[in-house]
LOVEX-369652 format. One line per 8 residues: number of its first residue (from 1); their letters; for each residue y, z, x of C-alpha. Coordinates in nm, 3 decimals. Each point is the difference from the previous one (the first is absolute). Example, Ala and Ser with C-alpha at 12.3 -4.5 7.8 and 13.67 -1.06 7.14 Angstrom:
1 = as = -0.450/0.780/1.230 | 0.344/-0.066/0.137
// end
This chain:
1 = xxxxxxxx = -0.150/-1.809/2.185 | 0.209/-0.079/-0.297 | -0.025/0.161/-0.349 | -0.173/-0.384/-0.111 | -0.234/-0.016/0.300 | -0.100/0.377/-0.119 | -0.085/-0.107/-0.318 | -0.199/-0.258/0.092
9 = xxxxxxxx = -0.235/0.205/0.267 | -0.038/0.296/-0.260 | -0.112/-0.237/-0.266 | -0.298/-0.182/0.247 | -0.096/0.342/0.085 | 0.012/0.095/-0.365 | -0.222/-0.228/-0.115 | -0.320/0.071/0.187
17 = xxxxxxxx = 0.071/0.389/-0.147 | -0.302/0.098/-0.204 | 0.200/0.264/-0.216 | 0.104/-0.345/-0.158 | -0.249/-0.224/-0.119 | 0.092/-0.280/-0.143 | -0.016/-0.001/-0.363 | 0.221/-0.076/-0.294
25 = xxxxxxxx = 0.029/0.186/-0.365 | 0.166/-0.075/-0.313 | 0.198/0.273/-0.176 | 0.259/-0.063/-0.276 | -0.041/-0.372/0.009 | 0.028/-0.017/0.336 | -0.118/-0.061/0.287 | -0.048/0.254/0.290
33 = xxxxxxxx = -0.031/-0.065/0.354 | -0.158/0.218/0.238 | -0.114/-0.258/0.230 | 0.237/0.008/0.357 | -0.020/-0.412/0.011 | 0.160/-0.041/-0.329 | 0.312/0.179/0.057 | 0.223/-0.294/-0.010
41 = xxxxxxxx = 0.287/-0.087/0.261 | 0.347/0.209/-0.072 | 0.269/0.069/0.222 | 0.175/0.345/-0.042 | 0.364/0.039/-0.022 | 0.173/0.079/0.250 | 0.054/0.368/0.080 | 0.320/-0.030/0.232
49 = xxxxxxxx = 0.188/-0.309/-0.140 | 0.299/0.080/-0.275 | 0.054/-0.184/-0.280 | 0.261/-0.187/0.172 | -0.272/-0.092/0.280 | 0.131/0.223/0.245 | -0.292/0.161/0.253 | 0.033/0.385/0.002
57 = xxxxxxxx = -0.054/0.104/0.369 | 0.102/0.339/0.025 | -0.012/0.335/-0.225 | 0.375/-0.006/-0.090 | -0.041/-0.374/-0.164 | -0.360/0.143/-0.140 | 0.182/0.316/-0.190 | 0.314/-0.149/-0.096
65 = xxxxxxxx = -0.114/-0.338/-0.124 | -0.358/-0.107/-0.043 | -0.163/0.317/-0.092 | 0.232/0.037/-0.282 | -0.048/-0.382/-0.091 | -0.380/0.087/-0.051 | 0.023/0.303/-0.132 | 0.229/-0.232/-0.336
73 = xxxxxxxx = -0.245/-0.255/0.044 | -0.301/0.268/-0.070 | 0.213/0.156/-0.290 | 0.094/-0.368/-0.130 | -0.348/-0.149/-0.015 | -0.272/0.282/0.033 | 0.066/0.352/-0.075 | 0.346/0.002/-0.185
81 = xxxxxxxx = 0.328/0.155/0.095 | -0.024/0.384/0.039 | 0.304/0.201/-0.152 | 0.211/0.120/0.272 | 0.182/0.308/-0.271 | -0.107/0.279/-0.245 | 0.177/0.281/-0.127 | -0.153/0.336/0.109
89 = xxxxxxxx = -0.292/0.123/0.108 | -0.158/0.377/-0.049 | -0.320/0.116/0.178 | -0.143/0.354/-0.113 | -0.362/0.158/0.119 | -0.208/0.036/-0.291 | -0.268/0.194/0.235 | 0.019/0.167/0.315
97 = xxxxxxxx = -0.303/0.113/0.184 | 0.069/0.131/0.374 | -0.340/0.055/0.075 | -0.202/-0.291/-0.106 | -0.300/-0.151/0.173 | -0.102/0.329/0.090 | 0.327/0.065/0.196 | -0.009/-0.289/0.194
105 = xxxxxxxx = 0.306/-0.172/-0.246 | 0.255/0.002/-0.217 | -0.014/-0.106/-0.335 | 0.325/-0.161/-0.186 | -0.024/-0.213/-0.319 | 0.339/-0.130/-0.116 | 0.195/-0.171/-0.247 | 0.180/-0.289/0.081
113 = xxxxxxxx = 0.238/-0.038/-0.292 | 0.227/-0.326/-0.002 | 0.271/-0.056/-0.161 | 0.226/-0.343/-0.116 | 0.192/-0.091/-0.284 | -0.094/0.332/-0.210 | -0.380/-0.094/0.049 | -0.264/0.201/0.242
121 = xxxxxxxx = -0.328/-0.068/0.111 | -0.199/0.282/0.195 | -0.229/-0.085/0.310 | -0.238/0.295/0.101 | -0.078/0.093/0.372 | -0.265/0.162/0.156 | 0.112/0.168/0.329 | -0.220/0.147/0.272
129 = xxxxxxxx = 0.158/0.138/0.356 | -0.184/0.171/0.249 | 0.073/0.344/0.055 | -0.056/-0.024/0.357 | 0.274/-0.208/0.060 | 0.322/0.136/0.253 | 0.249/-0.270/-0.098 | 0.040/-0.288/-0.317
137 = xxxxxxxx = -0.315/-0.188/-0.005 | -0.073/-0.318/-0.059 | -0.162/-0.144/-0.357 | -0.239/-0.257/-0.094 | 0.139/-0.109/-0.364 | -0.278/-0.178/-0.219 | 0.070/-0.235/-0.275 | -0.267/0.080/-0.200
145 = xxxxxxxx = -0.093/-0.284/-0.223 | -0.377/0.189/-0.096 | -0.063/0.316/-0.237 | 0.220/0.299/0.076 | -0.330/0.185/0.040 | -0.024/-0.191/0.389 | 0.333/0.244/0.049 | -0.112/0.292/-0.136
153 = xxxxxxxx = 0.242/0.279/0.067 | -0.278/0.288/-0.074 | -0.227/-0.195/0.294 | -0.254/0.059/-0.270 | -0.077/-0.339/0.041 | 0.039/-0.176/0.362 | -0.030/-0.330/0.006 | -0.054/-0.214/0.353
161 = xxxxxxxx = 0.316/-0.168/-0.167 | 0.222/0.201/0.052 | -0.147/0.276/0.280 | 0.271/0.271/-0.026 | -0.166/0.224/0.200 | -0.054/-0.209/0.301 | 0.345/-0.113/0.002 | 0.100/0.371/-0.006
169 = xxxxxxxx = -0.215/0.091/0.255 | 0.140/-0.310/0.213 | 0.355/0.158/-0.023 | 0.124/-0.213/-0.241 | 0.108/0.079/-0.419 | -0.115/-0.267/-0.220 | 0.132/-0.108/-0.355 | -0.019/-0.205/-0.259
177 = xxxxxxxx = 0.102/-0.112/-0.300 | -0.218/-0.227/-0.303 | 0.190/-0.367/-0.038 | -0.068/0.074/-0.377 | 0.267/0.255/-0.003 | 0.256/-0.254/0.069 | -0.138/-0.286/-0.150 | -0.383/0.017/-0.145
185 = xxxxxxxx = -0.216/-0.282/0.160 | -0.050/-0.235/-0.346 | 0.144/-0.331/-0.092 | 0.063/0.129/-0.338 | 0.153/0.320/0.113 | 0.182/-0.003/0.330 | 0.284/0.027/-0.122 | 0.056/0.356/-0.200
193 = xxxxxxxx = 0.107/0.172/0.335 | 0.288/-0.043/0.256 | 0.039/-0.338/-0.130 | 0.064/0.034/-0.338 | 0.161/0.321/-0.015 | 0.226/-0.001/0.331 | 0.077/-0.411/0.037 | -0.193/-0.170/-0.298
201 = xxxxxxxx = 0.270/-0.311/0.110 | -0.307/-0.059/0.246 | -0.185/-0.150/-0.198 | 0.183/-0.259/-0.163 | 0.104/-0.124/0.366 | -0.250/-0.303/0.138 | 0.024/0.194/0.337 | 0.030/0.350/-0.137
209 = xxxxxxxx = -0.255/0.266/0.152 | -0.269/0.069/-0.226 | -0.371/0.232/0.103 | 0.011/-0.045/0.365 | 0.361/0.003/0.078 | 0.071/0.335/-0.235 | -0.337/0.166/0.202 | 0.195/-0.067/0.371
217 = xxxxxxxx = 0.346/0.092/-0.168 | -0.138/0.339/-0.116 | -0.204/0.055/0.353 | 0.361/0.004/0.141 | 0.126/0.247/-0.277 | -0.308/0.232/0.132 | 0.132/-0.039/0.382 | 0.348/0.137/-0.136
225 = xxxxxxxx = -0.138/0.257/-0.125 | -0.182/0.100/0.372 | 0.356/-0.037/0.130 | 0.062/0.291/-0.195 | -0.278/0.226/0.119 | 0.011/0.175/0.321 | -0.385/0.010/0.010 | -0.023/-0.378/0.064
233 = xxxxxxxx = 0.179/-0.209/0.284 | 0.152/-0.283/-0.214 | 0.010/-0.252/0.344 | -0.381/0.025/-0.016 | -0.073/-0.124/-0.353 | -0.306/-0.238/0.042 | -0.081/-0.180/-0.363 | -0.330/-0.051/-0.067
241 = xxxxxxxx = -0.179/-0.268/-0.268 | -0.327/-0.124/-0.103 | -0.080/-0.354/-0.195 | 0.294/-0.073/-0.217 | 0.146/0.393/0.168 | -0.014/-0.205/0.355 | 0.226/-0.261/-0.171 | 0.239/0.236/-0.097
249 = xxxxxxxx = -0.018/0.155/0.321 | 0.112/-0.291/0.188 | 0.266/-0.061/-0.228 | 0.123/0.332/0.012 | 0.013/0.045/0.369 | 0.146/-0.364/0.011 | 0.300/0.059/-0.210 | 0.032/0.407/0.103
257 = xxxxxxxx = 0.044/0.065/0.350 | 0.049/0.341/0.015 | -0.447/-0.033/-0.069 | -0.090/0.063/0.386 | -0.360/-0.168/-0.065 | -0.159/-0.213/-0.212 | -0.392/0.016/-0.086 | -0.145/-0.264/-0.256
265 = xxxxxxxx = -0.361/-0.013/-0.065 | -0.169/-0.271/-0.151 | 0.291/-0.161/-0.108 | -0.109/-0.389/-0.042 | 0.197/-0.225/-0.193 | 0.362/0.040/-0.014 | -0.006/0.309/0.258 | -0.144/-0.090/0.342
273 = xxxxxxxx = -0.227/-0.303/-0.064 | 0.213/-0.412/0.057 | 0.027/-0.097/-0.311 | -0.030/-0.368/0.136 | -0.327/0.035/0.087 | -0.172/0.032/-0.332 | -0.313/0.188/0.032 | -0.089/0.240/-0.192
281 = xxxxxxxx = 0.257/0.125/-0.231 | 0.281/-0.227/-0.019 | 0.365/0.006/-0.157 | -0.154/-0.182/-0.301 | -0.263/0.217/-0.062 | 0.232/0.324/0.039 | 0.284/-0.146/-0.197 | -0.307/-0.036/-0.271
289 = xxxxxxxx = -0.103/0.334/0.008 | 0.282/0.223/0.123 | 0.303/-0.210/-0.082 | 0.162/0.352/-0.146 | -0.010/0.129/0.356 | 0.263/-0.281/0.126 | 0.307/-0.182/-0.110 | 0.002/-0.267/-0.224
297 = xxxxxxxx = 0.129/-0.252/0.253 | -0.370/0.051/0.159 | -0.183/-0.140/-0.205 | 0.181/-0.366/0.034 | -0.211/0.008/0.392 | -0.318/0.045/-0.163 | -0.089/-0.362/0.050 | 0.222/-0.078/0.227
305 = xxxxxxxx = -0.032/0.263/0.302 | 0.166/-0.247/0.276 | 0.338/0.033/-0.194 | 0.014/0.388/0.006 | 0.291/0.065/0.254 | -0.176/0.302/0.182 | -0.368/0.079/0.123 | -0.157/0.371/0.010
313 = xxxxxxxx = 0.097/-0.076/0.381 | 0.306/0.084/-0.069 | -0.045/0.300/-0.185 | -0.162/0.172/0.318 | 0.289/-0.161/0.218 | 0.240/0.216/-0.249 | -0.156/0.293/0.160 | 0.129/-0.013/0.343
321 = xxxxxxxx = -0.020/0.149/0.237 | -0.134/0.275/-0.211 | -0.355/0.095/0.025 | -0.241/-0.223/-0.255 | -0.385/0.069/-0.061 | -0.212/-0.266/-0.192 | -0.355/0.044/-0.118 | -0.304/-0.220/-0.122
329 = xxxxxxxx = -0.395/0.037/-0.076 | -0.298/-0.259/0.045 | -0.064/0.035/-0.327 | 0.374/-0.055/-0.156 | -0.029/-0.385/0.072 | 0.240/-0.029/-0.312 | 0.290/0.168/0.196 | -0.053/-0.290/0.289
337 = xxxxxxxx = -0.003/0.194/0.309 | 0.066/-0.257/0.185 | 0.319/-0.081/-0.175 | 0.060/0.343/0.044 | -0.008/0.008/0.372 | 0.169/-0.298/0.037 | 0.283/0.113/-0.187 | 0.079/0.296/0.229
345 = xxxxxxxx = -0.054/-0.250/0.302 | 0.290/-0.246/-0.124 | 0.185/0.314/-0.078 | 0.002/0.035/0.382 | 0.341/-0.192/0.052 | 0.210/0.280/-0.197 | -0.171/0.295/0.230 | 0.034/-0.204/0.323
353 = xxxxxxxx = 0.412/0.016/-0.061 | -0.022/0.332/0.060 | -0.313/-0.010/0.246 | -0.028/-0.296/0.180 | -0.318/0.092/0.126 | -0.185/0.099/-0.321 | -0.312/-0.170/-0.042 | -0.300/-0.015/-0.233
361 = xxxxxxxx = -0.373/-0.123/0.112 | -0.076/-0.414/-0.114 | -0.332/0.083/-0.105 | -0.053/0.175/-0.339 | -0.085/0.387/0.092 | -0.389/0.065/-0.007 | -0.132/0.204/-0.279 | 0.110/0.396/-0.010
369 = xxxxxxxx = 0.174/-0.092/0.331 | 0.346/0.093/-0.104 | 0.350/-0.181/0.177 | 0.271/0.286/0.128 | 0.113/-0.059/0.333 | 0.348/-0.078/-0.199 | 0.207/0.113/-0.271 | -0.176/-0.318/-0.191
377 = xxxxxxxx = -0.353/0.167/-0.104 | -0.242/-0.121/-0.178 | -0.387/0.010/-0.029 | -0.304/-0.181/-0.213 | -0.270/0.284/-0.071 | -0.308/-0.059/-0.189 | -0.062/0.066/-0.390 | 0.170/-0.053/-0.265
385 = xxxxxxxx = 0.357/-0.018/-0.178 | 0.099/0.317/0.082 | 0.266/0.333/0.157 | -0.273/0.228/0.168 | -0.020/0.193/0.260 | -0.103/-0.205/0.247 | 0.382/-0.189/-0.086 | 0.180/0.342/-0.036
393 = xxxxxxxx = -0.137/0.079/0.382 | 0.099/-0.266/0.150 | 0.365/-0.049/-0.157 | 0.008/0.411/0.158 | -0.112/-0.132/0.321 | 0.250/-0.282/-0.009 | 0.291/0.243/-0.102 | -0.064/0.211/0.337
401 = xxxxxx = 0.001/-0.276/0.175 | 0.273/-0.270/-0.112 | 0.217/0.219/-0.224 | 0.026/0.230/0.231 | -0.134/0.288/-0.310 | -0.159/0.263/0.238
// end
């Protein structure tokens, strides 16, 4: 069945799907569709044709040309163009606790101190390895775009956020870092950070990175720093994001490859949902709200979606083969599940160049019925727009079984 034929049986059975009643809103002056019947006609672009209309049909073609073509098409048009140099980095452990969690870990916080053109800007880490462990472990790294109390490093508080002590207990470490250390989550103030201390030329650029693209370029200054510490295997760095976090996520482990997994939760618009398909939140409405958290050149989409050169499709297909893991909720009809699923089924034709025989069910998963048989994972759980621990347990389950992280 092709990739068209797909789309057309997934929406049929889509539209029968209580979860989405039909039903439209109006926010910001416009007009929002949740109804599966509205969703207008789109074709995607196309995943394996180059620019010069060339069909990729093997991995070599994949890495060498189109997945670096859509990686400048994402920095051109969506997320901006990342910095490739700095000029030093330092990392120094502010606290060091050997027996935390009763034993069962240890505790790390450190500074992440960057350094370009005379300018710094320090990121904070909170570190926990089990002490169980025999050899380099692997880590869960969170891009924590809530309070810093949902990482507490005192595990005074615990939040179902970010569940330390399961993760521990799983055989995993787990860290994090807050996005507001690198660039605080505000359209007025995004930029007194990385950006305009370390490469303020950013933001004068139409396709210079601005919130999201400085969150994924400081999730990869974290992974050098696991490089450098023989408590963590730095092969098995999975990145981990919720809401605008799962955006980041994506975009992180699209660009960064040495990120073994990718886990994005909730991500919607502009992370795993089409953005053709315009329900829910669409490019408009995000380019209205949270226009600081993309480039410039973004915006000029907003009303004209069918132009933008690249689909979230894509994004996933950047991926390959590496392990992906998607997430919605019944109740998060504004991050269109749908489009969400659909967008790691059209992502398909990237995985299959390295596994012709990867597949991915035509009919949307069933509630709390989660999708692993493959490194392409993904499940639809009830509640609402949310990381809990129902998500954290299955992306552990999924990492035994399709990463390979026993």
């Amino acid at each position: 069945m092709s990739i068209k034929l797909k789309l057309a049986a997934l929406g049929l059975l889509f539209c029968s799907m209580n979860a989405f009643a039909q039903k439209t809103d109006k926010f910001m002056n416009e007009i929002v569709n949740y109804d599966e019947a509205a969703v207008p006609s789109y074709v995607l672009p196309a995943l394996l044709k180059t620019l010069k209309g060339r069909l990729v049909n093997n991995s070599s073609a994949w890495e060498k040309q189109r997945r670096p073509e859509i990686i400048g098409l994402f920095e051109e048009n969506v997320y901006g163009r990342t910095p490739k140099k700095f000029d030093s980095v330092r990392y120094r452990v502010t606290n060091d606790v050997p027996r935390a969690m009763e034993g069962r870990a240890h505790l790390k916080e450190v500074a992440i101190t960057l350094w370009n053109k005379g300018k710094s800007v320090t990121v904070p880490v909170v570190l926990f390895t089990p002490n169980n462990r025999k050899k380099p472990v692997p880590v869960f790294l969170l891009i924590n775009n809530r309070p810093k109390r949902n990482t507490d490093p005192t595990r005074a508080v615990k939040s179902t956020f970010w569940p330390a002590e399961m993760v521990i207990d799983s055989g995993y470490a787990i860290a994090a870092f807050n996005i507001n250390d690198a660039a605080p989550d505000k359209k007025d103030t995004y930029q007194h950070g990385v950006l305009d201390q370390l490469f303020p030329e950013m933001l004068q650029k139409p396709d210079g990175m601005k919130a999201i693209g400085t969150w994924a370029w400081t999730a990869s200054r974290v992974l050098d720093y696991f490089e450098t510490n023989p408590d963590i295997n730095a092969k098995k760095v999975a990145v981990v994001g919720h809401s605008r976090g799962g955006k980041t996520a994506l975009w992180a482990g699209a660009q960064d490859t040495r990120f073994a997994m990718v886990v994005s939760s909730c991500s919607g618009s502009s992370g795993a949902s089409l953005a053709r398909r315009k329900y829910g939140e669409t490019v408009s409405l995000i380019n209205k709200q949270f226009g600081y958290w993309f480039n410039d050149n973004y915006k000029n989409y907003s009303n004209d979606v069918n132009a933008l050169p690249v689909d979230q499709h894509m994004l996933i297909g950047l991926i390959a083969p590496r392990p992906v893991y998607t997430t919605n909720a019944v109740e998060d009809r504004w991050a269109d599940p749908v489009g969400s699923y659909l967008s790691v089924v059209n992502a398909l034709p990237a995985y299959r160049l390295y596994n012709p025989q990867l597949t991915l069910p035509v009919t949307f998963p069933a509630t709390n019925k989660p999708i692993m048989q493959s490194v392409i994972g993904y499940h639809f759980r009830e509640g609402k727009h949310d990381l809990n621990l129902y998500d954290w347990a299955e992306v552990l389950r999924f990492a035994g079984m399709q990463a390979g992280w026993k």
